[in-house]
C-alpha positions in Angstrom: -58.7 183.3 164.0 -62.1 183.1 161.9 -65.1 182.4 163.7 -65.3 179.1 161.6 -62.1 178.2 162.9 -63.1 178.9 166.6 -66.2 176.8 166.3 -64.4 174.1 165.3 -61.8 173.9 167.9 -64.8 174.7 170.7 -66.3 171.9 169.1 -63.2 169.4 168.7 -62.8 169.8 172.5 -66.1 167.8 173.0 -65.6 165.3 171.0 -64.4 162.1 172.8 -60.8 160.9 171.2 -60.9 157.4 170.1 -60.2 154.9 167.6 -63.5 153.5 167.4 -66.6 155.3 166.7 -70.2 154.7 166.2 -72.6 156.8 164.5 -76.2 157.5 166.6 -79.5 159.8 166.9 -76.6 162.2 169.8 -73.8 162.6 167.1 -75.4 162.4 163.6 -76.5 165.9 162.2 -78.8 166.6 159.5 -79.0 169.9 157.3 -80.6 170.8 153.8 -77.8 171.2 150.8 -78.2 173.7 148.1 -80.3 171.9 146.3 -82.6 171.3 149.1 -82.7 174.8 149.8 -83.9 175.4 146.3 -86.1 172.9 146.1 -88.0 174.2 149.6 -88.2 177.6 147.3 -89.9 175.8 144.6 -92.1 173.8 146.6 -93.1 177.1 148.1 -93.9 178.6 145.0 -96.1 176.1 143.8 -97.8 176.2 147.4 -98.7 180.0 146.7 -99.8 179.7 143.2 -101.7 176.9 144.0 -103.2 179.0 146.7 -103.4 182.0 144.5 -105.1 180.3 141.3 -107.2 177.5 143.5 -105.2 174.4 141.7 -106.6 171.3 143.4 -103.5 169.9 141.1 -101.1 172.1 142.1 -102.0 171.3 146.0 -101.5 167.5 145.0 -98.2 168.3 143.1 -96.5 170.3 146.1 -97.6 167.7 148.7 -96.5 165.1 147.0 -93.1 166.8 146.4 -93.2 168.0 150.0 -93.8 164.1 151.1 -90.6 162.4 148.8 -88.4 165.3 150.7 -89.6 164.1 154.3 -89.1 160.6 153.5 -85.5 161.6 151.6 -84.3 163.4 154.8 -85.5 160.1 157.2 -83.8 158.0 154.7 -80.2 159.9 154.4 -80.5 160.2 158.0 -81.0 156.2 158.7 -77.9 155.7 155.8 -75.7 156.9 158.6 -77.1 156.5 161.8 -76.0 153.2 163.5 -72.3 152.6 161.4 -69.6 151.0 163.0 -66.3 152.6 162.5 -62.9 151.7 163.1 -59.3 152.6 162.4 -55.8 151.4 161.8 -53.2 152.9 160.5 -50.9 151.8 158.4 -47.1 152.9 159.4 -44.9 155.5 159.3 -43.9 157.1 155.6 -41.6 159.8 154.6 -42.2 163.3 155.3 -43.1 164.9 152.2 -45.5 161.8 151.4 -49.0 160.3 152.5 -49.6 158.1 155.5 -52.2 155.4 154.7 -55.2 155.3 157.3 -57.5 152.3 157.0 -60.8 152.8 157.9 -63.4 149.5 158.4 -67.3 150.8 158.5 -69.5 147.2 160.0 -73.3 147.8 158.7 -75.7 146.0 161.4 -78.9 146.4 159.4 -79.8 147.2 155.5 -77.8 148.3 152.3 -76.9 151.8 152.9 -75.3 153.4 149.6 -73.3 156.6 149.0 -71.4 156.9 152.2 -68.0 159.2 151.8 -65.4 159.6 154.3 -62.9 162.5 154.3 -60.7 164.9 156.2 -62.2 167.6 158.0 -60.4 171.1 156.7 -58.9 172.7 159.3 -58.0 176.1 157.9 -61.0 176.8 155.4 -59.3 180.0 154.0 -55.8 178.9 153.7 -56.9 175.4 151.5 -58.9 175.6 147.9 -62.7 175.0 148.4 -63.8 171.3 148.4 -63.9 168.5 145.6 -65.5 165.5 145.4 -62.3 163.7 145.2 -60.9 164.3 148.8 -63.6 161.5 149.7 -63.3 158.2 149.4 -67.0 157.0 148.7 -68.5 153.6 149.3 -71.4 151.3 149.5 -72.0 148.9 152.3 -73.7 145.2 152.1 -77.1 144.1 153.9 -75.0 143.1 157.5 -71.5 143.4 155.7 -68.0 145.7 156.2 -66.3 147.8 153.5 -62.9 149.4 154.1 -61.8 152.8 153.1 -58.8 153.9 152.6 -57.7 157.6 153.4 -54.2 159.6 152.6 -53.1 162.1 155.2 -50.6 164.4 153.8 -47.0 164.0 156.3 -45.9 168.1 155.5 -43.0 167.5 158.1 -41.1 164.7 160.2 -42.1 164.0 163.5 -45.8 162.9 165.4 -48.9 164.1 163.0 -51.9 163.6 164.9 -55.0 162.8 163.0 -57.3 165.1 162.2 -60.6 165.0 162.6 -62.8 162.4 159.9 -66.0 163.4 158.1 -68.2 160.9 157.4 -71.4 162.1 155.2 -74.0 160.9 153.0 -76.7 162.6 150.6 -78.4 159.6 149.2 -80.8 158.9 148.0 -82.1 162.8 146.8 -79.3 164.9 147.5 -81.9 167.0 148.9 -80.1 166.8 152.5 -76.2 166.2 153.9 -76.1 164.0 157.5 -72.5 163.8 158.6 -70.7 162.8 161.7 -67.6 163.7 162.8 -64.7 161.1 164.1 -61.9 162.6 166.4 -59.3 159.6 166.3 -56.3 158.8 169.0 -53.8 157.7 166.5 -51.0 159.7 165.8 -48.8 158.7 162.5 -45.1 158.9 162.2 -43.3 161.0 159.5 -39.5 159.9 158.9 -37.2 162.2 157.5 -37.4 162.9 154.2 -34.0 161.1 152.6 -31.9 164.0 151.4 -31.3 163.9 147.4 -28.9 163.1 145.5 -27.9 161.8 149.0 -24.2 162.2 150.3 -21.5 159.3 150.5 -21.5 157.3 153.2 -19.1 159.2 156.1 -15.7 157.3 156.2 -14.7 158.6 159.6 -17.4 156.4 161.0 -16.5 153.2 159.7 -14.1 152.5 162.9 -16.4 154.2 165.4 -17.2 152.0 168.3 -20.3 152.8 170.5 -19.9 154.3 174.4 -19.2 151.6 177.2 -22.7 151.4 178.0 -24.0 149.8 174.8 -23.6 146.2 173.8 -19.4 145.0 172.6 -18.9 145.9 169.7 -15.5 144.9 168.2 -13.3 147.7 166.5 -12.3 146.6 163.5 -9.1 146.5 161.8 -8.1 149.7 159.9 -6.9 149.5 156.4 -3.5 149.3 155.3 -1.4 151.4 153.8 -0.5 151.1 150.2 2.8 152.7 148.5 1.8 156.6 148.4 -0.1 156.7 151.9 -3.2 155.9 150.5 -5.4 153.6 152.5 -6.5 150.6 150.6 -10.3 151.2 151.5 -10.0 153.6 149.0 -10.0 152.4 145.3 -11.2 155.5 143.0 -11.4 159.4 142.5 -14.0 161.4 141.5 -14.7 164.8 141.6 -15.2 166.5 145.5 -18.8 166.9 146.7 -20.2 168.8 149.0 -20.4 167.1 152.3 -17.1 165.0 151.6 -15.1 164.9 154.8 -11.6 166.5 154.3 -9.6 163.3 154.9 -11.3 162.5 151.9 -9.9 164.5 149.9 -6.6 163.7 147.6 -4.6 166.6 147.9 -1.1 165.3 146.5 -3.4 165.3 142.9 -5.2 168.7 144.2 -1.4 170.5 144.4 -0.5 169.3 141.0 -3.6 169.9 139.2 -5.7 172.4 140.9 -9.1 170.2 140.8 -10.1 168.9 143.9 -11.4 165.3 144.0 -12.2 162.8 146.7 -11.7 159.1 147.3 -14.4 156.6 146.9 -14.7 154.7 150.1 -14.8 151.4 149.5 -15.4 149.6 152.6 -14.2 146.4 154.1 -16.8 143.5 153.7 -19.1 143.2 156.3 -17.8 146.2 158.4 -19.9 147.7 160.3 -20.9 151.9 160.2 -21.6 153.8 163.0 -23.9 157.2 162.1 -24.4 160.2 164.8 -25.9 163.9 164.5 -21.8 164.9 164.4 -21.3 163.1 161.5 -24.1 165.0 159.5 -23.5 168.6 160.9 -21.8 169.8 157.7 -25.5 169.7 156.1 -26.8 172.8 155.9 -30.1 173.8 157.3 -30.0 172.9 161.0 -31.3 169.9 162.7 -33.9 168.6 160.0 -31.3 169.0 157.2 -29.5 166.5 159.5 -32.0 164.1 160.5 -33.1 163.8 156.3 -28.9 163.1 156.1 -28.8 160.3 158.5 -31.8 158.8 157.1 -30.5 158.9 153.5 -27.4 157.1 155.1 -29.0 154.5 156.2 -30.9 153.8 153.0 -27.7 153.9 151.5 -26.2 151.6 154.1 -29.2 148.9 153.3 -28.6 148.9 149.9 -25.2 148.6 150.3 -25.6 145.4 152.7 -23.7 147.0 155.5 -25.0 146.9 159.0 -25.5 150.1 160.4 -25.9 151.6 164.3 -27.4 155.2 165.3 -26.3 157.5 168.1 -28.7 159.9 169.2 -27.3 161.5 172.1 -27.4 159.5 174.9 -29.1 157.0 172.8 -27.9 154.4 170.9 -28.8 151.4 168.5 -26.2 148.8 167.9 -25.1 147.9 164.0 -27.6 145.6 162.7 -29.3 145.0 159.0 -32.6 144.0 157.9 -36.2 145.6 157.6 -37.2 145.6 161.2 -33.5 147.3 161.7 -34.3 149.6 159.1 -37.5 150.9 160.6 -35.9 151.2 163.9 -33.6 153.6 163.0 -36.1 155.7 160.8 -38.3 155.6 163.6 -36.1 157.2 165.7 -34.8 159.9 163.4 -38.2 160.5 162.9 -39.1 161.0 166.8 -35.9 163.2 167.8 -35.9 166.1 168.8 -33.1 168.8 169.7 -34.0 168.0 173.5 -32.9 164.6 173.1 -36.5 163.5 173.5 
């Protein structure tokens, strides 16, 4: 581990965890920037030569200089010192996606100007160095709010906590960087990433019922049998795809023409679909493979107007339809775990 990297997490371990923070003389730091640095190594110049050649002008020129930087560095200092910050965040998204975290800064006292907020990098030598875009910059009113909003990047399903928030200024010079740093609580929720193209809906679980511990559900008729033993939930062939169940298949047309196709489920109106980690286990790739399954399935099943139920092992969500249904179910593909937790 680097010796920035240890710093960090020394210093991450002192640094209270909340969702509200404020910015004062204990946690607001102060240090020259490049351009400060070479602007001290000019100032000293002139100091010497001024020294050297006895310029009653050149003394005048490098105090005054030497003056607008001390009263830059009290000024960037007071643009930050004193904020109110808090946070929200704004829902679960998609693993492979952005979470949206809103940030609200209250100003108690004057215009401050030039105020960014940003991620802190946690792996300096892994990530490419720094840009001005990865913060989100802002001015705040004479006693007034502003909002920011900040993209954290969801690399894989599950709990992401937040990492640590910069917030700096340089104004007005640029002479000088104060920054504070921000360890939030929150934790954002990354839901599977929907498989693509995603699979048909699984037909063996159109007639599963839940255990006898959840709610009644009834079991609904099964389809009839039409002349040729096909089931009249079935209305067209296509071509087999990987992931079809083998009932689906049509192997009377498979014998006499070599191709394999499946039937098109076409389910009963209003019926409702039961999904579990069985049905999904032909996916390749292990448990995530079949949590980003289920949660194409259930996409699929809301677009399809059908209402859907989850079994999670012990766990289970009875059929149901609408948004807050929706989310329930991503929610908890997106917070299991091969434990069962």
């Amino acid at each position: 581990m680097r010796l920035s990297a240890r710093f960090n997490a020394w210093f991450d371990a002192r640094l209270p965890q909340a969702d509200h923070h404020s910015t004062g003389q204990r946690n607001t730091y102060i240090l020259p920037t490049g351009a400060g640095v070479l602007f001290g190594v000019v100032l000293l110049v002139l100091l010497l030569a001024s020294i050297n050649y006895q310029l009653s002008l050149g003394y005048a020129l490098t105090f005054l200089l030497a003056g607008s930087a001390l009263a830059g560095l009290h000024l960037t200092h007071a643009t930050l010192r004193g904020l109110q910050m808090r946070l929200r965040t704004g829902g679960p998204a998609f693993a492979g996606g952005h979470a949206e975290v809103e940030i609200t800064l209250d100003n108690p006292g004057a215009a401050r100007h030039g105020i960014g907020l940003g991620w802190r990098r946690q792996e300096p030598r892994e990530r490419p160095r720094r840009t001005a875009d990865e913060r989100a910059w802002t001015d705040l009113p004479a006693r007034g709010t502003a909002t920011v909003r900040l993209h954290l990047p969801l690399p894989a399903r599950g709990w992401q906590p937040l990492p640590p928030i910069v917030a700096e200024t340089r104004f007005p010079l640029g002479l000088f960087r104060a920054w504070t740093v921000w360890r939030p609580a929150a934790r954002v929720l990354a839901w599977p990433q929907p498989e693509q193209p995603a699979p048909p809906l699984p037909a063996g679980g159109l007639h599963a019922t839940p255990d006898h511990d959840s709610p009644a559900q009834a079991r609904p008729p099964a389809p009839q049998a039409a002349p040729g033993g096909q089931d009249l939930a079935f209305d067209q062939l296509r071509p087999w795809r990987m992931g079809d169940a083998l009932r689906q298949v049509a192997w009377k047309k498979a014998a006499r023409t070599g191709e394999l196709v499946s039937r098109e489920a076409e389910p009963l109106p209003g019926q409702a679909l039961w999904l579990d980690e069985a049905a999904a286990r032909s996916a390749a790739g292990g448990l995530e493979h079949r949590m980003s399954r289920l949660a194409a399935w259930v996409l699929a099943a809301e677009q399809a107007a059908r209402p859907v139920g989850l079994r999670l092992g012990a766990q289970h969500w009875p059929p149901g339809a609408g948004d807050a249904h929706r989310r329930a179910l991503l929610d908890a593909l997106g917070d299991w775990d091969a434990s069962g937790r």
